[in-house]
DOGU-280390 format. One record per residue (C-alpha): z, x, y; residue in three letters. Coordinates in pm, 1 decimal, padded with zeros to 6 digits, m for minus. Each point is the difference from the previous one (the first is absolute). Layout:
% residues N
NULO        zz        xx        yy  type
NULO         Z         X         Y   ALA
...
***
This chain:
% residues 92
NULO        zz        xx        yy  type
NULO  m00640.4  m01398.5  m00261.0   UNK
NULO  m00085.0  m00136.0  m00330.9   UNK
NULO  m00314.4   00295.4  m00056.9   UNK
NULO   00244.3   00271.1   00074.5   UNK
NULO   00321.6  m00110.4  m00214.7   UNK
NULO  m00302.7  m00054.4  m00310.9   UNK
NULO  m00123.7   00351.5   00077.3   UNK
NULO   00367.6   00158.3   00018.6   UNK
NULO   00061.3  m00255.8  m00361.5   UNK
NULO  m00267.7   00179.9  m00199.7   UNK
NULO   00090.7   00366.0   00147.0   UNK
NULO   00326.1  m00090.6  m00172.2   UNK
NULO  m00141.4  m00108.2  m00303.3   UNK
NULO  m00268.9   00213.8  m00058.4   UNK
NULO   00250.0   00289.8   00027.6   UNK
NULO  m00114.9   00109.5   00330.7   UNK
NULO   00273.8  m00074.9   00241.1   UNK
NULO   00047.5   00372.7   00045.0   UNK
NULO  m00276.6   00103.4   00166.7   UNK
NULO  m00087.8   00043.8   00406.3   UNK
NULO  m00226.7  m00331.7  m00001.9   UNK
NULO   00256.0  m00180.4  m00134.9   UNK
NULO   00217.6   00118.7   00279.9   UNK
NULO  m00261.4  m00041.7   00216.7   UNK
NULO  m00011.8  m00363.4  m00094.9   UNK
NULO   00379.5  m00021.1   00010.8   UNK
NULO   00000.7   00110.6   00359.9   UNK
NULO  m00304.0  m00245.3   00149.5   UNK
NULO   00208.3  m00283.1  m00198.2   UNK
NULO   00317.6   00117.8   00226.7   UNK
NULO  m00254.5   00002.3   00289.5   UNK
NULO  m00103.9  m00369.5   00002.5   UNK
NULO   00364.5  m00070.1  m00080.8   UNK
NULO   00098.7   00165.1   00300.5   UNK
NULO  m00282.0  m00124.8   00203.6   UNK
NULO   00153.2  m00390.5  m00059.6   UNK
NULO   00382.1   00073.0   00073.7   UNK
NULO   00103.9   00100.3  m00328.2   UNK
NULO   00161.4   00324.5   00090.4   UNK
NULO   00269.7   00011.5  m00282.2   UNK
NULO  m00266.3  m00028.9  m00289.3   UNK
NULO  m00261.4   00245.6   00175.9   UNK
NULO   00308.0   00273.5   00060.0   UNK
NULO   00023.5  m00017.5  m00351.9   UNK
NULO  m00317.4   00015.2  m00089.7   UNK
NULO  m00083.7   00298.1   00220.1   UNK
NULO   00245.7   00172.7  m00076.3   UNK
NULO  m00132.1  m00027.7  m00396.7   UNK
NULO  m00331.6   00125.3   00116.5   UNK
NULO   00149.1   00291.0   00198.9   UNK
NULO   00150.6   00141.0  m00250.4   UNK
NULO  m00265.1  m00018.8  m00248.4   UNK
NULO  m00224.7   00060.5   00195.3   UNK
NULO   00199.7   00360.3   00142.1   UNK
NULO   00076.9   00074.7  m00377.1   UNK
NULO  m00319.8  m00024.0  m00113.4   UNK
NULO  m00267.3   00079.9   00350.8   UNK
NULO   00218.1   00245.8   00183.7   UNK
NULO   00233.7  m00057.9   00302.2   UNK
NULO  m00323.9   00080.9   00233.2   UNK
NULO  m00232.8  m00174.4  m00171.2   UNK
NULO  m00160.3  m00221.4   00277.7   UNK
NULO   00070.9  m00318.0  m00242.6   UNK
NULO   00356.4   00076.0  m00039.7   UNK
NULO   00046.2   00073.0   00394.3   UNK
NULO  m00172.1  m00344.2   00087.8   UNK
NULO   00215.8  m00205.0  m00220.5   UNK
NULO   00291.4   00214.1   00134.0   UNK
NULO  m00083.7  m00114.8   00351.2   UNK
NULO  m00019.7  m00367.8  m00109.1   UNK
NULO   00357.2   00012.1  m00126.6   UNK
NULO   00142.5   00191.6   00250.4   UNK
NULO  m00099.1  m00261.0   00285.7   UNK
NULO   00073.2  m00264.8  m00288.5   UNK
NULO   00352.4   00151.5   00025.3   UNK
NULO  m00032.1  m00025.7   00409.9   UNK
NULO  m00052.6  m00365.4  m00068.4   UNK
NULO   00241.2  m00086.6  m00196.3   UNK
NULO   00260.4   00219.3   00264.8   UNK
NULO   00074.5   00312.3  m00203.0   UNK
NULO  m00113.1   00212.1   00284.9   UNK
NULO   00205.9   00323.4  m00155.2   UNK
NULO  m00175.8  m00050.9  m00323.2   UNK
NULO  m00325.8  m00055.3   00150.2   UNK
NULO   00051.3   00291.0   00194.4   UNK
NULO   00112.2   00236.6  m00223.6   UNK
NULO  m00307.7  m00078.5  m00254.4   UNK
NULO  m00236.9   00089.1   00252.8   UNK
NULO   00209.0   00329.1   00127.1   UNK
NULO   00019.9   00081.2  m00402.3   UNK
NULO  m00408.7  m00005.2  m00019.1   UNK
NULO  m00143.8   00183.3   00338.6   UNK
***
């Protein structure tokens, strides 16, 4: 994890935390999170990237629907089956 959280570190510092790779970047670290059990962190982080990623790419955008269906099943996993299923009902 250590690459990604340097890579997210100078984003931040070099001003460029608003910006789709940095979302991007935010949303693979939720993805290894999520792949070892951490579901609370990765939710979180997810969620981050969706919504920078939506403001910034587009609702449609095919980067902002993949991370969408990473934390809706994210939300499956953690048992918030309503919320899961109303994020994917929101987006078809």
């Amino acid at each position: 994890l250590l690459p990604l959280h340097v890579r997210l570190d100078e984003h931040l510092r070099a001003g460029r935390a608003d910006t789709a790779g940095h979302y991007t970047a935010v949303a693979n670290l939720g993805q290894m999170l999520r792949s070892i059990g951490r579901l609370d962190e990765a939710d979180a982080l997810l969620r981050q990237a969706f919504d920078g990623l939506t403001r910034l790419e587009g609702p449609r955008h095919p980067g902002t629907l993949s991370v969408l269906g990473t934390l809706a099943d994210t939300q499956r996993h953690l048992g918030k089956l309503d919320e899961a299923e109303r994020m994917m009902r929101d987006y078809q």
